[in-house]
N, C-alpha and C positions, 0 to 999 in steps of 0.2 A: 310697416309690417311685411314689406317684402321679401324679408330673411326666411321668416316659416316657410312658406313654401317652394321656397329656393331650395330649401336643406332636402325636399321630396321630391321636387323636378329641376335636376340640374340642367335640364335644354330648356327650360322656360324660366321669364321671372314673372312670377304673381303678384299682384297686391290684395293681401288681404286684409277685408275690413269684417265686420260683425254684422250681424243681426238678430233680433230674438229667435229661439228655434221653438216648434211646435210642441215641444215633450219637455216635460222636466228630467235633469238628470237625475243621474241615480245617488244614492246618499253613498256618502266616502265609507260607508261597510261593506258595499257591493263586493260579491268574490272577483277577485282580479284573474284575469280568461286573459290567452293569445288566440287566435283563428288567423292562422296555425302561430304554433312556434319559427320565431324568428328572434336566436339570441332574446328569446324574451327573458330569461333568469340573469341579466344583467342588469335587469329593469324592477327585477324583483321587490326592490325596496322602495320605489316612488309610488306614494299614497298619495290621494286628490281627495281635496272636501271643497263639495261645491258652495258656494257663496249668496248663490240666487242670480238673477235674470241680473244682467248686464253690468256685472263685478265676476273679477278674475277669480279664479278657483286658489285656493291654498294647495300649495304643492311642498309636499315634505319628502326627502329620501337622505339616505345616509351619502356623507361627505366624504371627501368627493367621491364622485361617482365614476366608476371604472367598468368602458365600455370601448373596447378593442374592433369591434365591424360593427356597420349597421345593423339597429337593433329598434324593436317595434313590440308593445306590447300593449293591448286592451289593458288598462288598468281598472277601471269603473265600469260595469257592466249596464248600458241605455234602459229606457223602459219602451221606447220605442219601437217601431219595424226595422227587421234587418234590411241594411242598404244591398240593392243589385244590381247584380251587373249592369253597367250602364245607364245608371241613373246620373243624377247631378247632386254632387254634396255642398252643403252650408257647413262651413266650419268657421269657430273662433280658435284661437292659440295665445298661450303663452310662454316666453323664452325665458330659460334661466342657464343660468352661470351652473355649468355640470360639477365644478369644482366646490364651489362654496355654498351651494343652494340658494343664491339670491337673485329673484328678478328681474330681468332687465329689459323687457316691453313685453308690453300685451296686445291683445286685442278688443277685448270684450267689451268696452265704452262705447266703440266705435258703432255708426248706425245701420250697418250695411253688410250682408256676407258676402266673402267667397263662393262661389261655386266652382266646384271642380267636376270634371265627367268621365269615372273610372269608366273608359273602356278599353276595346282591343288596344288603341294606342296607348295611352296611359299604366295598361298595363304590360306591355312589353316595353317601356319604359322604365317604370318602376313596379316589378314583380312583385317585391317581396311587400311595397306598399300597399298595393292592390288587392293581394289576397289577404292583407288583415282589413281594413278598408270594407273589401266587400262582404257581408255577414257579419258584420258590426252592425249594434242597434243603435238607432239615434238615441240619443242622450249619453253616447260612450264617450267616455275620456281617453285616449290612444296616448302614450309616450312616445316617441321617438327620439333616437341617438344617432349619430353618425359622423366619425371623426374624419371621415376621408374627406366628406362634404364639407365640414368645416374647413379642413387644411385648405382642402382648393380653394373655400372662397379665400381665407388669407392670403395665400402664397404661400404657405410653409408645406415641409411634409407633415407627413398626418400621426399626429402624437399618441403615443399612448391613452389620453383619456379626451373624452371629446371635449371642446368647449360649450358646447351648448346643449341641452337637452329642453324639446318642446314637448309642449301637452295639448293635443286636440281636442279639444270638444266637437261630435257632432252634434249639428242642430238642427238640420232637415235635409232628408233625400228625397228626393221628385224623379220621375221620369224624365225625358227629354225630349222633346217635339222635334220630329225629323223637320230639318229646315227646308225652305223651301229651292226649286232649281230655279226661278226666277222671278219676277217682282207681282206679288196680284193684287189688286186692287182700283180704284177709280182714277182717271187720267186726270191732269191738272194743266189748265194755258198758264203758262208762267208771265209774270208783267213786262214787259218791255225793256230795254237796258241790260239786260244778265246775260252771260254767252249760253248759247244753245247747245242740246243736244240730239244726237241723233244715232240710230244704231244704224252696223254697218251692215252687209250680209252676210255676216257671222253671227249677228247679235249681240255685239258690243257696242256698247258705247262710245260715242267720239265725241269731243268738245270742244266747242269753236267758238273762241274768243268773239272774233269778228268787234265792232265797235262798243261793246263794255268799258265802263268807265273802275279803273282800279279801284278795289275794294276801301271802304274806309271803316267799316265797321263788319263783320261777321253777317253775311246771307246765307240760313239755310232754309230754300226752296224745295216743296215737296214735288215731283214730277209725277208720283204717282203713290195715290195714299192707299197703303195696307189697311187691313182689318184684324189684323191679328195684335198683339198685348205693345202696351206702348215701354220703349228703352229706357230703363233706368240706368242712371250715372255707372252704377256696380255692376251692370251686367257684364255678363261675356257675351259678344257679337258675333252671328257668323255671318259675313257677307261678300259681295264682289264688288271690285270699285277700279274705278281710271281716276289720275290724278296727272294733272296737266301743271305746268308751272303758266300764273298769268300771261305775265310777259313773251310771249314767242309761244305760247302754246305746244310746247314739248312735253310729250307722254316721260313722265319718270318712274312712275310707277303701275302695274295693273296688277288683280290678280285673276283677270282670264286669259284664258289659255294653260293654267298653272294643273288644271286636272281638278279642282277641288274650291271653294271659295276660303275666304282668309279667316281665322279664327281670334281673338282678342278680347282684352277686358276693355270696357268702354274708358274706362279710367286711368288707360295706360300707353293714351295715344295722346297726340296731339291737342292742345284747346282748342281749337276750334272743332274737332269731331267731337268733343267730350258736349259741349256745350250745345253743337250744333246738331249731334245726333239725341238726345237725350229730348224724352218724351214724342219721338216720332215711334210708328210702329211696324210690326213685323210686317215684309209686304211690301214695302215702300221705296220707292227711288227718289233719293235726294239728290238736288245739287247744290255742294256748298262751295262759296266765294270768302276762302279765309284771307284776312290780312297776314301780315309778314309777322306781327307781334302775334298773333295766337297760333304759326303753324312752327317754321324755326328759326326765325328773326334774323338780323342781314344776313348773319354767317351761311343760313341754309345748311340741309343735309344730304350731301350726296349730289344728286341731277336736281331736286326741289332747291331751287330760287325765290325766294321774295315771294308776295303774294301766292296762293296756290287757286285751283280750283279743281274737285273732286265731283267724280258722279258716285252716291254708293247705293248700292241695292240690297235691304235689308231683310236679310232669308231667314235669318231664324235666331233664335240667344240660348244660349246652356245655361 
């Protein structure tokens, strides 16, 4: 499902899965609303009849459908609260064939949502997303079109009619908990055998092999347990972390010093972060000891070699 929100944020790729949302939507009679106009009278003709809680909505408009720029229109109006500024969205979608009106994935089966988090960036990002986005009630249906997006993911130029047209459903807006600037919670002695860690007098982390025995199986060690909500698979993370390659212990990656901690879905990193960070919580410093098959196996990526091992300090999730 990573295509839907490619098509909205061409500098990121999402994946998005589903989950129930709190509101029911609205019945396919709802007046069809833009907030604001954006090319929405090219959209004019796609009608949604919802189906119930986790089955794709019926999507009908006149064939093919002819949509020259980016184009966004509320079609189903929510019975929920309007999403704002800076909240976090749950959405499902489903992709269809702009030409011939037939579907070609969804999302709505799936057990788990998206969250996205319209803010300043996101929305000088994507402007014209943002302002319909935001002021939208959960349980809206949103179309969107956009051929340029299409072309570039192909390679081609960008054709007269788009190839794809998606339909959003939102399903819940929330707030977003400013994350945290460093790890709180209860300290932990780790067992014996695992590399150490220590901060410097910056306050970073360093990790030293020293006589660890290479990984044979996935260790994730809490160095210091949070009290805040514990990581699900679907989340988005925000955190900071060092990652050392086993072998010689070479930093290949950080992200302090970078101004800011690193942002991602938990589901679109590596195995062994997915698996190893999932059910620990906000607050927390981990050390994890991946093997080579769950990080990027012999080939490696980049400076990361063979075995890895990571410190991550888990600040907060959107």
């Amino acid at each position: 499902m990573r295509r839907f929100l490619a098509l909205l944020l061409p500098l990121l790729l999402l994946t998005t899965a589903c989950s129930p949302g709190s509101s029911d939507p609205a019945s396919s009679n709802a007046p069809s609303v833009s907030i604001p106009p954006a090319n929405a009278e090219a959209l004019a003709s796609v009608k949604v009849q919802d189906q119930g809680k986790g089955k794709a909505p019926k999507v009908t408009f006149d064939t093919p459908l002819s949509v020259q720029s980016e184009s966004i229109r509320v079609v189903n109006e929510g019975k929920g609260e309007p999403v704002k500024a800076g909240q976090a969205v749950t959405l499902q979608a489903i992709e269809l064939n702009a030409k011939d009106g037939k579907a070609t994935a969804d999302s709505f089966s799936e057990p788990a949502g998206q969250r996205l988090v319209f803010d300043d960036t996101f929305k000088a990002q994507n402007a014209v997303v943002y302002d319909t986005f935001v002021g939208a009630k959960v349980g809206s249906y949103v179309a969107y079109a956009n051929p340029q997006a299409t072309a570039a993911q192909s390679g081609t130029e960008a054709p007269a009619q788009p190839t794809v047209l998606t339909v959003f459903l939102i399903e819940a807006a929330s707030d977003v908990a400013k994350p945290l600037s460093k790890p709180e919670g209860e300290s932990v002695t780790p067992p014996a055998g695992l590399p150490t860690v220590k901060d410097n007098d910056k306050g970073v982390p360093e990790i030293s092999i020293g006589d660890a025995k290479a990984p044979t199986e996935l260790v994730a060690q809490d160095l210091i347990i949070g009290k805040g909500p514990a990581l699900k698979a679907t989340d988005t993370l925000v955190a900071n972390y060092v990652g050392v390659n086993f072998v010689g212990g070479e930093v290949f990656d950080s992200s302090f010093g970078k101004g800011e901690p690193a942002t991602f879905g938990l589901n679109q990193v590596i195995k062994g972060w997915t698996q190893g960070l999932t059910g620990k919580t906000v607050g927390s410093r981990v050390l994890l000891v991946i093997p080579k098959d769950m990080a990027y196996g012999d080939g490696g990526q980049g400076k990361a070699k063979g075995d890895l091992v990571f410190v991550v300090d888990i600040l907060g999730v959107q």
